[in-house]
N, C-alpha and C positions, 0 to 999 in steps of 0.2 A: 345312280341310286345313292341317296344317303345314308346313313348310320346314326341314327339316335345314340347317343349313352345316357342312359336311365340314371337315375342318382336315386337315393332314399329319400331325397325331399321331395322328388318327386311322387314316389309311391305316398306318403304321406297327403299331398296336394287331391290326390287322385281321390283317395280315401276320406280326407277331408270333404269334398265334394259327396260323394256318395252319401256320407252320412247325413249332409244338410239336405241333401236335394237341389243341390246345384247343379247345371252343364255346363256350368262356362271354369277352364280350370286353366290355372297360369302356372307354367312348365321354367325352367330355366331361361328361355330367351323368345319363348312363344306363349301363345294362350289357345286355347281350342274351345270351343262351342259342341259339346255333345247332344245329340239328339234323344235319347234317348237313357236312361238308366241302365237297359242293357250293353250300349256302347259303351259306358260307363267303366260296366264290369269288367267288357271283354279285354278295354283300355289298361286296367287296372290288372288282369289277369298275367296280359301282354308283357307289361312293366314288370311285376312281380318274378314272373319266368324267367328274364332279364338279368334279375340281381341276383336271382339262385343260383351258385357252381353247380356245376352238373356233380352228379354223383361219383365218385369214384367207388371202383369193382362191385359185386354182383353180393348181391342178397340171396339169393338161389342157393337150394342145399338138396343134396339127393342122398337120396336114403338107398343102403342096400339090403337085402333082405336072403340069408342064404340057408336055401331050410333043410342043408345037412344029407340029402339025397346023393 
């Protein structure tokens, strides 16, 4: 199994495509033929995921509620 590493010029490339309406999109050291606009996306989505760090710690908050009984 290989490993892609994504770069931002590539999310750009990907992006660039979409918006013209192109499928044929040149990556780093490859080019890809998409079939589809939706491949497209999911391509771009994929990449996107990629370059985002994962979140660190939790959004989540709990409420307490103490009615004195």
């Amino acid at each position: 199994m290989t490993t892609t590493s994504w770069t931002a010029a590539d999310l750009v490339a990907i992006e660039a495509a979409i918006a013209t309406g192109a499928k044929r999109v040149r990556f780093q050291t490859h080019e890809v033929e998409y079939h589809s606009v939706k491949e497209l996306l999911i391509a771009r989505d994929a990449i996107r995921d990629a370059l985002t760090p994962p979140e660190t710690g939790s959004n989540v908050m709990f409420a307490q509620y103490d009615s004195g009984y």
